[in-house]
Structure formats: C-alpha cells, structure tokens
C-alpha positions as CSV (number, residue, x, y, z in Angstrom):
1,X,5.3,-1.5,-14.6
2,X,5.1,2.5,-15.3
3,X,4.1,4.7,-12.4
4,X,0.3,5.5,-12.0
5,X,-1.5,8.2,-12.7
6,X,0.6,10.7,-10.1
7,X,-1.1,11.7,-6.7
8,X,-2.9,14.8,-6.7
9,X,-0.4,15.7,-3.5
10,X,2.6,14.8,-5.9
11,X,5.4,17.7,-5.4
12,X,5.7,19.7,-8.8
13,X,9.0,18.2,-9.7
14,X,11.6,15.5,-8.7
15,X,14.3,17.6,-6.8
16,X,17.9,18.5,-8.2
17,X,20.0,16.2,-5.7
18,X,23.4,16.8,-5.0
19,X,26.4,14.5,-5.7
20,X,27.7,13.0,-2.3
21,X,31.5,12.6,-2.4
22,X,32.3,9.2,-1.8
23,X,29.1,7.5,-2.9
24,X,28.1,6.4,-6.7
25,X,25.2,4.8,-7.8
26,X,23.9,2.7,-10.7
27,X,20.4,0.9,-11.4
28,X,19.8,-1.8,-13.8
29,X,16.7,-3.5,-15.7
30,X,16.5,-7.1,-14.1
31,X,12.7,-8.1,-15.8
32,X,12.1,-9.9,-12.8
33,X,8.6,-8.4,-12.6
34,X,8.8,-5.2,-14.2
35,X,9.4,-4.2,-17.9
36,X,10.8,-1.9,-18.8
37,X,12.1,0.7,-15.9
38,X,15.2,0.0,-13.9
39,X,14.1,-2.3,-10.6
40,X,17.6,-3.2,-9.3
41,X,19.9,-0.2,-7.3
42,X,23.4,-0.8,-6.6
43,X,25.7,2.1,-4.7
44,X,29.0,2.1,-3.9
45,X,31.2,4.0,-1.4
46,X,34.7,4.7,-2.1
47,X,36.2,3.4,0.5
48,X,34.7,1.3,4.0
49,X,32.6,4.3,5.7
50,X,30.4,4.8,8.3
51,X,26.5,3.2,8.3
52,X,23.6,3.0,10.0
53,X,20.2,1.1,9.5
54,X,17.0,1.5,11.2
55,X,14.5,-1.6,10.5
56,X,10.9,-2.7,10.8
57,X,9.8,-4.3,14.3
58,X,7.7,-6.6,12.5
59,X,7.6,-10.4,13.6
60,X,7.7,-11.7,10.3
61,X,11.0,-9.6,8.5
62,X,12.3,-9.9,5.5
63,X,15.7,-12.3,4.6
64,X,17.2,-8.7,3.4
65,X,16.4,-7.0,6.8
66,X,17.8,-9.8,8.7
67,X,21.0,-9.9,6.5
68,X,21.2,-5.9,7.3
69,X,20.7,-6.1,11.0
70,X,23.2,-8.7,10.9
71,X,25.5,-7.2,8.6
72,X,26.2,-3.6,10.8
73,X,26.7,-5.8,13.8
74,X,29.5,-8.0,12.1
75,X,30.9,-5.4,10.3
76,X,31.1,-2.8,13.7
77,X,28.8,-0.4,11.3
78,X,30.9,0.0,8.3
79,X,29.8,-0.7,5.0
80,X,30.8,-0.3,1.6
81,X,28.0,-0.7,-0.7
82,X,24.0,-1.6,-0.7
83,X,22.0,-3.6,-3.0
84,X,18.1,-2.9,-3.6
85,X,15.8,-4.8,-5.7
86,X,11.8,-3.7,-6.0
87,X,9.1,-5.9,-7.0
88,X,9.5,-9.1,-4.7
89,X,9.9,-8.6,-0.9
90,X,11.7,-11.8,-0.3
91,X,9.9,-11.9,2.9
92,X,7.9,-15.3,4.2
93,X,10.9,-17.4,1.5
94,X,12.6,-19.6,3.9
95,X,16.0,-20.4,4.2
96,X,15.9,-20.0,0.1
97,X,15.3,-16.9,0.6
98,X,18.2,-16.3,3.2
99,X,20.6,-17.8,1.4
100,X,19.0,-15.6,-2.0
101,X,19.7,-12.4,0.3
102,X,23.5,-13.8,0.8
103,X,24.4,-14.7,-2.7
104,X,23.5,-11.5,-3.6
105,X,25.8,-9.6,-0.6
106,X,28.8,-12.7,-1.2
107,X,28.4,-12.0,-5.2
108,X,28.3,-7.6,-4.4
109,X,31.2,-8.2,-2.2
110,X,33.4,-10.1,-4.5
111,X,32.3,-7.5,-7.2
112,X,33.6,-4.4,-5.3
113,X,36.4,-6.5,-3.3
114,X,35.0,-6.3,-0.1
115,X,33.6,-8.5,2.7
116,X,30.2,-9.5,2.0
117,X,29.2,-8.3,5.7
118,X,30.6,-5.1,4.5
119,X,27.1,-5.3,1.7
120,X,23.6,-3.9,2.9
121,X,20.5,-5.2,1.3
122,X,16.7,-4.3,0.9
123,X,13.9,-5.8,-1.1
124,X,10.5,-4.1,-1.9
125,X,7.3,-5.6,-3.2
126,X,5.4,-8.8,-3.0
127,X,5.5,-11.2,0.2
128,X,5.7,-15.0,-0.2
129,X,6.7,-15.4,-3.7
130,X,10.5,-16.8,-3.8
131,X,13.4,-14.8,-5.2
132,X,15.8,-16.2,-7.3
133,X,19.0,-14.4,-7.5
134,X,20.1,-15.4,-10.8
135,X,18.7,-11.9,-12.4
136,X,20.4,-9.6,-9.8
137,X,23.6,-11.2,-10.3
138,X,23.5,-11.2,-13.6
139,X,23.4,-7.3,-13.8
140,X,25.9,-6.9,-11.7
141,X,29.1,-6.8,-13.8
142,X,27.7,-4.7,-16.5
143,X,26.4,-1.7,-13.8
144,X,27.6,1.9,-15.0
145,X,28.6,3.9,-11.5
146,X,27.7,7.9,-11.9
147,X,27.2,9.9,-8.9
148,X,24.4,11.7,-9.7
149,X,21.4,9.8,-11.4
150,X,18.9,10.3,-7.9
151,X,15.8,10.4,-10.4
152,X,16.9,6.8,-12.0
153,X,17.7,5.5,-8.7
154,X,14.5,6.7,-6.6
155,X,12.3,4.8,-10.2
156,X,14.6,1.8,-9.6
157,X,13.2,1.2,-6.2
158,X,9.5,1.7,-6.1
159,X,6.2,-0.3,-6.2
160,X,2.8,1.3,-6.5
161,X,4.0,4.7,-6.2
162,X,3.0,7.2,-8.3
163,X,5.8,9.9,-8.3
164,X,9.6,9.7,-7.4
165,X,10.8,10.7,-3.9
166,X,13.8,12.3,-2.9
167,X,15.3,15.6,-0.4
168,X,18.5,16.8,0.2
169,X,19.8,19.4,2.2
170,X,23.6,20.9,2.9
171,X,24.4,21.7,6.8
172,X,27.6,23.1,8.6
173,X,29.9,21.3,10.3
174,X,33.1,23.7,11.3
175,X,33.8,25.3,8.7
176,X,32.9,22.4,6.1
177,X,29.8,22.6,3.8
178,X,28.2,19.1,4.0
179,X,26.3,17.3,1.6
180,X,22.8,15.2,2.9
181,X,21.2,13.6,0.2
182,X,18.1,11.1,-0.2
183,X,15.5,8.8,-2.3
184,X,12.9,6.7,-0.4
185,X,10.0,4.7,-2.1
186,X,6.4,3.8,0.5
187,X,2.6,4.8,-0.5
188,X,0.8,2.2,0.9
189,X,1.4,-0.6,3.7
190,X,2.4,1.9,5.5
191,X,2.9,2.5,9.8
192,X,5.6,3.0,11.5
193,X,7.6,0.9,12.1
194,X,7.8,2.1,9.6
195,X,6.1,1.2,6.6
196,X,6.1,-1.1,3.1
197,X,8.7,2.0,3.0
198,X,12.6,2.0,2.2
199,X,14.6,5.2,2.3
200,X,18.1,5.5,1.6
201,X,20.5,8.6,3.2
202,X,24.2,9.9,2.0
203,X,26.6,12.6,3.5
204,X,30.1,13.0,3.3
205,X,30.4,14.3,6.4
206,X,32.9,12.4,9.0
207,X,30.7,10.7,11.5
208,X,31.5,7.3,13.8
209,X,29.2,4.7,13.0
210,X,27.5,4.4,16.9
211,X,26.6,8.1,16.4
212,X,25.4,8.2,13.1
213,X,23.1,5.2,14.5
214,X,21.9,7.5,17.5
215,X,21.2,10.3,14.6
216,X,19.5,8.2,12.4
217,X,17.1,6.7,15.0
218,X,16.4,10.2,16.4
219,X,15.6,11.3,13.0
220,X,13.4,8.4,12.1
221,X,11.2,8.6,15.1
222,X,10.3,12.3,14.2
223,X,9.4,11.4,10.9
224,X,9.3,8.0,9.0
225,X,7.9,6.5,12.5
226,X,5.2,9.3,12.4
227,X,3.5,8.9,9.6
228,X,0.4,6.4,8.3
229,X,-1.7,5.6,5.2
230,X,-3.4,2.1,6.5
231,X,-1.7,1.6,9.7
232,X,-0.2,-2.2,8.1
233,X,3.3,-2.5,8.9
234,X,5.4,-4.0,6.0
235,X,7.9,-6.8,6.7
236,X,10.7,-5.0,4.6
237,X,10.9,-1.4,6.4
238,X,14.5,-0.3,6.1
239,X,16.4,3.1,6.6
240,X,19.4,3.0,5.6
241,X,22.2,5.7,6.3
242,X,26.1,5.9,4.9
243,X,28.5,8.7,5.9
244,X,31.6,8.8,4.0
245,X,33.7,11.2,5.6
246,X,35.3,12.3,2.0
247,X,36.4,15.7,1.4
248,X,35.7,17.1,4.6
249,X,38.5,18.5,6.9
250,X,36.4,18.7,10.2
251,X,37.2,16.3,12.7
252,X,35.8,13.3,13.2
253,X,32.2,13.6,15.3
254,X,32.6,11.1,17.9
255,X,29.3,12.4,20.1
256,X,26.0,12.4,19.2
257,X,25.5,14.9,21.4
258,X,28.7,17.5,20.0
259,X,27.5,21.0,19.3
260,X,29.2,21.0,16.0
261,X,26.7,18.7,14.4
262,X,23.4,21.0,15.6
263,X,23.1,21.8,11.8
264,X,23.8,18.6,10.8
265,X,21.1,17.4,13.0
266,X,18.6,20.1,11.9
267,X,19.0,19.4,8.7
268,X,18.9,15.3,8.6
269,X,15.8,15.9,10.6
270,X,14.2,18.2,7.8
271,X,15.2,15.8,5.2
272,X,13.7,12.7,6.2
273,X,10.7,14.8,7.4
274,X,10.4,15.6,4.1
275,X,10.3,12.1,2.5
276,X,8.5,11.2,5.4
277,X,5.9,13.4,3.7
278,X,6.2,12.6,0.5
279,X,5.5,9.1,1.3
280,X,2.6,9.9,2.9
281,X,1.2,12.0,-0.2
282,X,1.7,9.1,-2.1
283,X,-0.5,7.0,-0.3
284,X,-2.9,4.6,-2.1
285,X,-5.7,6.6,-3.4
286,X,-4.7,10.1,-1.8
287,X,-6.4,13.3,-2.0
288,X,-5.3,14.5,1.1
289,X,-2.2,15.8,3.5
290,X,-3.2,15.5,6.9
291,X,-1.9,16.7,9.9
292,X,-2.3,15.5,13.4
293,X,-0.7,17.6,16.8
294,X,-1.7,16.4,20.0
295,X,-0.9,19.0,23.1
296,X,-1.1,18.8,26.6
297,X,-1.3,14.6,26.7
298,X,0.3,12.7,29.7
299,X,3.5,11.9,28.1
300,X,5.2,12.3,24.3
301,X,4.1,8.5,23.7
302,X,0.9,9.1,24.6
303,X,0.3,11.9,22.5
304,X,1.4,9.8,19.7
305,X,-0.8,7.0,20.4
306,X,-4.0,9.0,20.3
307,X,-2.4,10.7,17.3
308,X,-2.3,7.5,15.6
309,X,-6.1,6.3,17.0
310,X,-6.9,9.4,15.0
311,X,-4.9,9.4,11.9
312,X,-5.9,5.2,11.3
313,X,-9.2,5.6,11.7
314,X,-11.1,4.5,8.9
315,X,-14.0,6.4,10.0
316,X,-12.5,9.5,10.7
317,X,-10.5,9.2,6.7
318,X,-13.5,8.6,4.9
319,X,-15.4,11.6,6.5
320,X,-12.3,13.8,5.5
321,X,-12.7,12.4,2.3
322,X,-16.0,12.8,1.6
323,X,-15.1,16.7,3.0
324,X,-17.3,16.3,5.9
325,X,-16.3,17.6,9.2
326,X,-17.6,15.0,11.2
327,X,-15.3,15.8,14.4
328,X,-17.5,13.5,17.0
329,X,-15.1,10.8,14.9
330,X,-12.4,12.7,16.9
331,X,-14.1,12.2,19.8
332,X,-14.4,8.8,19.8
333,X,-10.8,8.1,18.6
334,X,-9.3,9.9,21.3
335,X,-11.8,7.7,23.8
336,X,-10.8,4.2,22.3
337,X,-6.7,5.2,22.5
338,X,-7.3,3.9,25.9
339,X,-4.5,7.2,26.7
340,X,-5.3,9.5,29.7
341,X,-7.7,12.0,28.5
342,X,-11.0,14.3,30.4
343,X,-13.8,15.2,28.5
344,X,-14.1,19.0,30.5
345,X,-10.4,20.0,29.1
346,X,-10.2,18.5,26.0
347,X,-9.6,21.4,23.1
348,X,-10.7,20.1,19.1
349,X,-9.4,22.9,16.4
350,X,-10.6,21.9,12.7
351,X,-7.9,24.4,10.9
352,X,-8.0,27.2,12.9
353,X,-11.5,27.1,14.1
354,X,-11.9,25.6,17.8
355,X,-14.8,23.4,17.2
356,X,-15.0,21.8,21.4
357,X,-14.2,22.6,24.6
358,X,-15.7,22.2,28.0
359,X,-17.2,18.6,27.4
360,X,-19.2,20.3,24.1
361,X,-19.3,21.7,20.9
362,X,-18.0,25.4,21.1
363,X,-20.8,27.9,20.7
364,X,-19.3,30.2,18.0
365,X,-18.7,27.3,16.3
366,X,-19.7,27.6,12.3
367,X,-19.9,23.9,10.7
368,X,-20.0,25.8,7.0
369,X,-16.5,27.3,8.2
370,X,-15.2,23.7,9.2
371,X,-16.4,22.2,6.1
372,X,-14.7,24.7,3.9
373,X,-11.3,23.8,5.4
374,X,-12.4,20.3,4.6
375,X,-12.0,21.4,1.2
376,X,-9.1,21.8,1.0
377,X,-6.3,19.3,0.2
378,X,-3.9,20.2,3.5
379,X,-6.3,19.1,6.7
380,X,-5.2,20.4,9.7
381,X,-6.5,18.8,13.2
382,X,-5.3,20.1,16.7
383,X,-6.2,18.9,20.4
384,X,-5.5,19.7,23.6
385,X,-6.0,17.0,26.2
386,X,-5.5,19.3,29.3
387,X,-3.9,16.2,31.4
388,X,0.0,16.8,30.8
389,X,3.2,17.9,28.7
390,X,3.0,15.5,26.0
391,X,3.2,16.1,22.1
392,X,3.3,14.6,19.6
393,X,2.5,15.4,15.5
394,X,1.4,12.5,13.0
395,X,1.4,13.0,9.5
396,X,-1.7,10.5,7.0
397,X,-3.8,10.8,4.3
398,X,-7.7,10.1,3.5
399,X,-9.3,7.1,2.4
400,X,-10.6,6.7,-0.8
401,X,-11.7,4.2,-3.2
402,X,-8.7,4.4,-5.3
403,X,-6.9,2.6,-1.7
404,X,-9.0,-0.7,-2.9
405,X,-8.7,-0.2,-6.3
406,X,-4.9,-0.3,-5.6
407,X,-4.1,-3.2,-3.6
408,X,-7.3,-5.5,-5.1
409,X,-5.5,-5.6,-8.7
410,X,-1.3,-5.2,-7.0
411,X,-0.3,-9.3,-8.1
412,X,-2.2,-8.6,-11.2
C-alpha cells in the first residue's frame, strides 16, 4: 500500500534524524498485507539498556501490548531490542494471537542472544484478523542493521497515513551533548489513550529505567494524550522509549526530579509534542490544525475534559470545516462537559478576536473578522471559564468527507 495523497498539513520534508549511539535499526518487506514498502521494523540496542513503555488504557488490548507491559515488569525495564509490524493489529486474536506475539519476541531473542522478556513488541492495523508469524520470522535472519535509515523505518510502520513522522532534538546533560531521536505512525483512531498511534523514542543518554518511565509518562500526557482526530481509542497504543547510556560520561540519572536532566526534559517534551502534532495533521481527511487552551477551569483535568468536549465534537469540526465560525457550538460543548463552568465569566476568543463574555456575544464583535481566521488552515480557540486555576491545551483537526472516505474503503 503507497501512502495517500499527503495532508495538506504535511511538514515540507521528513526531518534529518540523528544516529543514536547504541541503537540500530532495520525494516524488512514481509507482504503480509502490503506490497511493496517495508511493513516489518526491527531495532537493536547494543547492549541491555534502559526502557520504558507507556500503553493504551483500552479494555480490549492488543497480544503485543500485553507482551510489552509484561515484558518491562519481568525484565525490571531493560530491554534490548523491539519488533514492529504494520498492517494487522493482532488485537481481538485469542490465545493464537498471544502465543503469535511470543514466537515473534522467543524467535527476536534467540536472534540477538537475549531473553525474550528482554524483546518489546507493537502491531499496527486491522483488529480481529489473525496473525501468523511465519512472515515476521522469516525476515528476521536476513535484516541489515544501519543506524540511521529513520525515513525507511517511520514507512515501515504506518497505516493510512499520508506522510512519514519523525522529531529529534539534542539536550545537555553535564557537559555531554545527548542525542533524542523519534518516528511515530497515528492519523486516525485516534484519542488519548492515546490513539490507533505508535511512537518510538531513542537517547543515549544514561538514565535508570523507573525514571525514564516517570519521564516518558510526564511527556506523554502533555502531548500524545492531548491530542484527537475522532476521539476512538485504538487497542494497540504504544510509546515506547530506550535509553542506552553509550558514549556519554555523565553520571547515571537516578531522579526524575535531578536538575541535570531540565534540558533533557525540555527537550523530550518538545519532541513528542512535535509528533504529537504531526499525528494530528495527518488525520483522516485533514484540512486543519487546531488548537484548543482552556484557562481559568476548576482543576488541570477539568480543563482538559472540556477541551476534549470541544475538540471531539462533530458539530463544532464540521463548522470549522466548512469555515464557518459557528462559536454557540462552543457554547454548547463546554455545557455538556458536565465540568464546572458559569455562563457570566466565561471568555470565547476565535484567533485573537474575543467573540463572548458576560453571558453574550461581545459587542465589537465582527463575524467577517472571525470567519477570516476560519480561513485559515491553523484554528486557534481560547476560553476562559472564570471558576479556577486549571489549564489545559488540546491539539485536533476538522472533519471532512475524506474521514469517511478513509475508513469506509480501509479492509479494501
């Protein structure tokens, strides 16, 4: 399957990554449902490091996100290589399906002499259809390692997107330059947690698995778990994170909370931001970015649920797609949230044009001045609820025909 027509919201360009020291990487052509294009990704650390995994909540997950959760508890958070394979989920397969998800980490193991609780898995693409393994292994022994092939990788484990993701980012950690870099693949079944979405991280920097954990989750709540195209959670969400610790001389970060990783933190945040993002300007059918801050809620969480009333409703993404700012829609989103809000203090801004306030439309407000920013391909909506210290910033996209046109013909 070639990638579709790119989004209009598509960066210009896949981004030069860096080589991570410790890590290599190598993709391979399987056929199992696409021709073609490489749909199998295998890395490899050098040696046992550091990992970290943040997975979907969903009731129904995947066999490879239950062999990952139960992989970094056996193996204390240490791992030594990851297996990806797009185009069947193996989600909703049954014990086949487990036991498909641990011939491929027994088979990975015994390739690169390790444990296979020491082997992290993911699967992207269709639910309910059984996996057989036979492919996967079969490319295994004749994988070429490189270390810096990001563009093949980031093709080798998409779906239905239309361009290829990937950030990276360097940050300071004493006097040590370290490397971040990262691919992810999501554009539609996508909420947090987190989304038909897998996204894969790499530093050499020398971090103990617990706090690379607490890292990762921080940085996953402030981005891949604020962002929606549909508001469906997939059964195959997976972050995954290694740290290799090679060629670094800065001690070993033992504290999530040590001032020598500020930068690193910073810049971890910024990156899955990023592919945060680009996921969401991939989604189905796209035309445009949109972003969502709620000020002055009861609490962070409920800023982020009324966030989310907004950013999933089908109403309000149609009317930004048609380019009509309908901002009643906005209105009626915050009211349904169920979240403590007053209709006398709560502020709308459409761009920078405050459109309510005072329990009514604002009376310089110009709906020709709203309806140009509508325009526009990066929508901006602001409120102030008046009730609290909460915030909270979501990140969607509009809804368009091309969404259906998508997911009606995806088995086809």
């Amino acid at each position: 399957m070639a990638l579709l027509k790119p989004s209009p919201l598509a960066p210009a360009c896949f981004p030069d990554l860096p080589a991570v020291p410790g890590i290599e990487i190598a993709t391979a052509q399987t056929g199992m449902r696409y021709k073609g294009r490489p749909d199998l990704l295998a890395v490899r650390a050098v040696k046992n490091c550091a990992a970290a995994g943040v997975f979907t909540r969903s009731g129904m997950p995947s066999a490879p996100v239950i062999w990952s959760r139960n992989a970094l508890v056996a193996s204390g958070g240490r791992a030594c290589g990851i297996v990806v394979n797009a185009g069947n989920a193996n989600a909703f397969t049954g014990a086949d399906g487990d036991e498909a998800a641990a011939d491929t980490a027994r088979h990975y193991g015994n390739l690169l002499g390790v444990p296979e609780e020491h082997i992290l898995l993911a699967s992207t693409g269709v639910i309910g259809e059984p996996l057989d393994p036979k492919p996967i292994l079969a490319a295994m022994p004749d994988l070429q390692f490189g270390d810096k092939d990001w563009k093949a990788a980031a093709q080798a484990i998409g779906t239905t997107d239309t361009f290829l993701k990937g950030a990276g980012r360097k940050a300071r950690i004493d006097d040590d330059t370290v490397i971040l870099s990262g691919i992810a693949k999501g554009s539609g079944m996508i909420q947090p947690d987190m989304a038909t979405m897998l996204a894969f991280v790499f530093t050499n920097a020398a971090i103990q698995p617990n706090v690379l954990q607490d890292l990762l989750r921080e940085a996953v709540d402030q981005s891949f778990n604020a962002i929606t195209v549909d508001s469906d959670t997939s059964t195959s969400d997976t972050v995954l994170m290694l740290a290799t610790g090679t060629d670094v001389s800065h001690q070993m970060v033992t504290r999530a909370d040590d001032p020598r990783i500020a930068d690193f933190r910073e810049a971890l945040a910024d990156l899955t931001r990023d592919l945060a993002h680009q996921v969401v300007r991939d989604g189905e059918g796209a035309t445009k970015f949109i972003t969502i801050t709620v000020e002055g809620a009861k609490s962070g969480a409920s800023a982020k649920k009324i966030g989310f009333a907004i950013a999933n409703s089908p109403l309000i993404k149609t009317a930004i797609a048609g380019q009509d700012p309908n901002w009643g829609r906005i209105v009626m989103a915050v009211g349904k949230s169920g979240e403590p809000a007053d209709r006398d203090r709560l502020r709308i801004w459409l761009g920078d044009q405050l459109v309510a306030e005072n329990g009514r439309r604002h009376s310089a407000y110009e709906e020709a001045v709203a309806a140009e920013h509508m325009k526009g391909a990066e929508i901006s909506i602001r409120l102030d609820l008046g009730v609290g210290d909460g915030q909270a910033t979501v990140w969607t996209c509009d809804l368009t025909h091309g969404y259906i046109s998508i997911n009606a013909d995806y088995r086809s």
